[in-house]
C-alpha positions in Angstrom: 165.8 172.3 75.7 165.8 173.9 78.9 169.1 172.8 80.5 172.0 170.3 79.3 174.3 169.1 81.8 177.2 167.2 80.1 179.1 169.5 78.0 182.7 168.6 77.2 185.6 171.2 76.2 188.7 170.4 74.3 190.6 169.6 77.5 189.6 166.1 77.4 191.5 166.1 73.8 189.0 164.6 72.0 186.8 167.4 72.2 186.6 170.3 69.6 185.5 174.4 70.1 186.3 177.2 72.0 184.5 177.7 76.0 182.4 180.3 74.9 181.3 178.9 71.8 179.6 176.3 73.6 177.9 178.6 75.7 176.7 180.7 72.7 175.5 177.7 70.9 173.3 177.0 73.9 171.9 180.2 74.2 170.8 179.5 70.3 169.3 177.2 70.8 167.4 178.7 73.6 168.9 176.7 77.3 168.2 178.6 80.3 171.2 176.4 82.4 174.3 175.0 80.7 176.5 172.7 82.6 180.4 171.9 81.9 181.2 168.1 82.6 184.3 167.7 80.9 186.4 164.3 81.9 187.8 164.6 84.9 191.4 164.2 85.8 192.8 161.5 88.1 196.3 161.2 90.2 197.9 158.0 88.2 200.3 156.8 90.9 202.2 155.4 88.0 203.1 158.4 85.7 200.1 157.0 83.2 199.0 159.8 81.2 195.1 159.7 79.7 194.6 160.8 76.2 190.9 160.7 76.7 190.4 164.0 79.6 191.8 166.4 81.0 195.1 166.4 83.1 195.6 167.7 86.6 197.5 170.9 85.2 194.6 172.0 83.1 192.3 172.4 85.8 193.2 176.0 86.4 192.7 176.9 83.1 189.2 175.1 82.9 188.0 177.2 86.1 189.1 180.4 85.0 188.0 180.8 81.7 184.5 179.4 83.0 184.0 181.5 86.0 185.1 184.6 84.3 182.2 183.6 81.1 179.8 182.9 83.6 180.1 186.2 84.8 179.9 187.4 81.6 177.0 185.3 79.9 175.3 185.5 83.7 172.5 188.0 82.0 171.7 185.1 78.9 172.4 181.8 81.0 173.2 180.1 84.2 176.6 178.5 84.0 177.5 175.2 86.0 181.0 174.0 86.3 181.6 170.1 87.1 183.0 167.0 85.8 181.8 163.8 84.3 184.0 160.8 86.1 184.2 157.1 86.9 184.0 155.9 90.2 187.3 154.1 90.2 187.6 153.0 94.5 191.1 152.8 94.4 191.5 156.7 92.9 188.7 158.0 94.7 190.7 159.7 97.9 193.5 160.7 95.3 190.7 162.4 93.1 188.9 164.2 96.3 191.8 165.7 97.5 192.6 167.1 93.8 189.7 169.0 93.6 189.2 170.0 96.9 190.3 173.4 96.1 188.3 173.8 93.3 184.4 175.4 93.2 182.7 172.3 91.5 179.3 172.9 91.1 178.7 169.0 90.6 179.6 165.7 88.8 177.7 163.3 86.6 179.0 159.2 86.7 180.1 158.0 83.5 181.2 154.8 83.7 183.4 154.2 80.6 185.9 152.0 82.5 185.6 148.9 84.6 189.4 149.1 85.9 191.3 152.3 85.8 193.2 153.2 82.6 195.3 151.2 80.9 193.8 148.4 82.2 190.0 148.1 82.1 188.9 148.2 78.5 186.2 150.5 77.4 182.3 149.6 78.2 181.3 150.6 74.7 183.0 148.1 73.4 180.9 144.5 72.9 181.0 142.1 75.8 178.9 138.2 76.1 180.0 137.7 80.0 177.3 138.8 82.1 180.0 138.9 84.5 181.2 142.3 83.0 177.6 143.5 83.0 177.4 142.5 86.5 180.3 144.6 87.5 179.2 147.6 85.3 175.9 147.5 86.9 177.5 147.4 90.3 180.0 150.0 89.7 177.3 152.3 88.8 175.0 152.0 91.8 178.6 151.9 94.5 179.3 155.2 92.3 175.3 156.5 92.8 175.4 155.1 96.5 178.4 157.8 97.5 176.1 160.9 97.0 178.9 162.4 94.8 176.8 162.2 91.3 174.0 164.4 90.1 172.9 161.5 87.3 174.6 158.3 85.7 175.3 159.6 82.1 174.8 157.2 79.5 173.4 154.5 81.5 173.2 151.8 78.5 176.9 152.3 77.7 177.8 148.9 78.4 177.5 147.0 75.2 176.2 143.8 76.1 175.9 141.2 73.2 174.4 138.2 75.1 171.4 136.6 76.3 168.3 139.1 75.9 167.3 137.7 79.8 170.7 138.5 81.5 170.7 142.1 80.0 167.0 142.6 81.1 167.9 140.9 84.6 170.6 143.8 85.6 169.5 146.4 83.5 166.2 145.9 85.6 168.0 146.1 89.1 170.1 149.4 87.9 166.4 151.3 86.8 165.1 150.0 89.9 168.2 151.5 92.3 167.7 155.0 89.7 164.0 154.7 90.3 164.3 154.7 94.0 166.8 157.4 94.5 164.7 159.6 92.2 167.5 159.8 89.3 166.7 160.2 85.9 167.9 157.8 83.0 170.0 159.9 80.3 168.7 159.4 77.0 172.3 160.4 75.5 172.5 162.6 72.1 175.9 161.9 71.5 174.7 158.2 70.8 172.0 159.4 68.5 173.9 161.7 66.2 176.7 158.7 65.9 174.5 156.1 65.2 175.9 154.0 68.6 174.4 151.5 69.8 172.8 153.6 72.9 170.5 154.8 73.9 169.3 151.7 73.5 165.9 150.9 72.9 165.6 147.7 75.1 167.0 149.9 78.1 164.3 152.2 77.1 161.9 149.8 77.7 163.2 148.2 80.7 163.2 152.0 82.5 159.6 152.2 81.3 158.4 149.1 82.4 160.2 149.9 85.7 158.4 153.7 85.8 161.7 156.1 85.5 161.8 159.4 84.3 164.6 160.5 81.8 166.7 163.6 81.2 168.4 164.0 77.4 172.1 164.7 77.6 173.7 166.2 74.4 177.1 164.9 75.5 178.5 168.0 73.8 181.8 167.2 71.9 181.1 169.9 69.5 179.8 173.3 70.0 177.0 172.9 67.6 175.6 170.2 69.6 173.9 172.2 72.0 171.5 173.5 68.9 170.8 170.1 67.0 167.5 170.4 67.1 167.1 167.2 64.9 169.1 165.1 67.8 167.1 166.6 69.9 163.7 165.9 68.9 164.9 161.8 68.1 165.8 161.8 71.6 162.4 163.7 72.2 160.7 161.2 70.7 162.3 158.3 72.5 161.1 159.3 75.4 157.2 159.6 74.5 157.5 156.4 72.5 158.5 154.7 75.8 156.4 157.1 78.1 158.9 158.0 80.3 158.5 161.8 81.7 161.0 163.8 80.6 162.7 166.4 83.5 164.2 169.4 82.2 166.0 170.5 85.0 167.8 169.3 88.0 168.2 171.0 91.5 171.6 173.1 92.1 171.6 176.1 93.3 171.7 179.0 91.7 
């Protein structure tokens, strides 16, 4: 595995390891590029406080110890420093001017939330209404549409438990829209070494019918993700079963 671009820390507090034992499992297991996406923070206007990322006042913290162990790892691998984030309308201006200061490299969309927290439930969990698929599916191509994004992690997240045809019908129009704009579909390790129910093997075969290429994502929660070799080769295999060209990089600059 070349590079891996979604790669959590502890910050997010549901995350385990140290910064730079991530970035010494990677070189292990023999990446080039390692990207830091951990979940980004967001201004709550109402004192909420997330227990699933990272707060505003450990952003300081994340960019330091990263930019000083890119410096120091910047002989064995190329360091990226970014987020992984909803697109939430509402909390986008409040989000922008959070990070304005800040040297982020990039951002991956991972929508994991129809509303913002407390109020939308997760999108892992299992919904019938297509109108929640709908909605995910338009979230995710508004998100794509604002240029802000590198890729749309875990593009399957949205558990969808009804009719085979409604799931195809959007799932068809998001590959299509990823298709256009020459964006990969993640074919998400996290979800293989859990047993979840992505990447899922229908949206596999929707993105192939529709002609995408994929990028595997480790989703790294753990250190020793970034050298599962098994994971990787499942998610490997995925893609050749469904003949979808796998890209092993993605344009930043170096």
């Amino acid at each position: 595995m070349l590079a891996n671009y979604h790669t959590h820390t502890q910050r997010c507090h549901h995350a385990k390891g140290e910064d730079r034992e991530y970035i010494e499992q990677a070189i292990k297991g023999g990446m080039k590029i390692l990207g830091f996406s951990d979940h980004c923070p967001w201004i709550f206007d109402d004192g909420h406080v997330s227990g699933t990322r990272m707060t505003p006042a450990e952003l300081d913290d994340y960019f330091t110890s990263l930019t000083d162990l890119k410096k120091e790892y910047s002989s064995d691998i190329k360091i990226f420093i970014g987020f992984e984030s909803e697109y939430i309308p509402e909390l986008m201006e409040a989000q922008n001017k959070l990070l304005a200061d800040y040297p982020v490299d990039y951002m991956i969309l991972g929508e994991h939330f129809l509303k913002r927290e407390p109020y939308g439930p997760y999108t892992g969990f299992e919904f019938p209404e297509e109108a929640m698929l709908k909605k995910y599916v338009d979230l995710c191509i508004e998100g794509m549409e604002t240029g802000k994004y590198l890729y749309l992690a875990h593009p399957d997240l949205l558990n969808f438990t009804g009719p085979q045809e409604i799931y195809i019908k959007h799932y068809t129009r998001l590959c299509n829209y990823l298709k256009e704009h020459n964006i990969p579909v993640e074919i998400n390790q996290l979800g293989v070494q859990q047993g979840r129910h992505y990447p899922s093997e229908l949206f596999l075969s929707i993105a192939k019918k529709v002609g995408n290429t994929a990028i595997i994502g480790c989703d790294a929660h753990t250190p020793q993700a970034l050298s599962d070799k098994n994971a990787h080769d499942t998610c490997k295999k995925l893609a050749e079963k469904y003949g979808l060209e796998l890209v092993k990089s993605l344009p930043l600059p170096y």
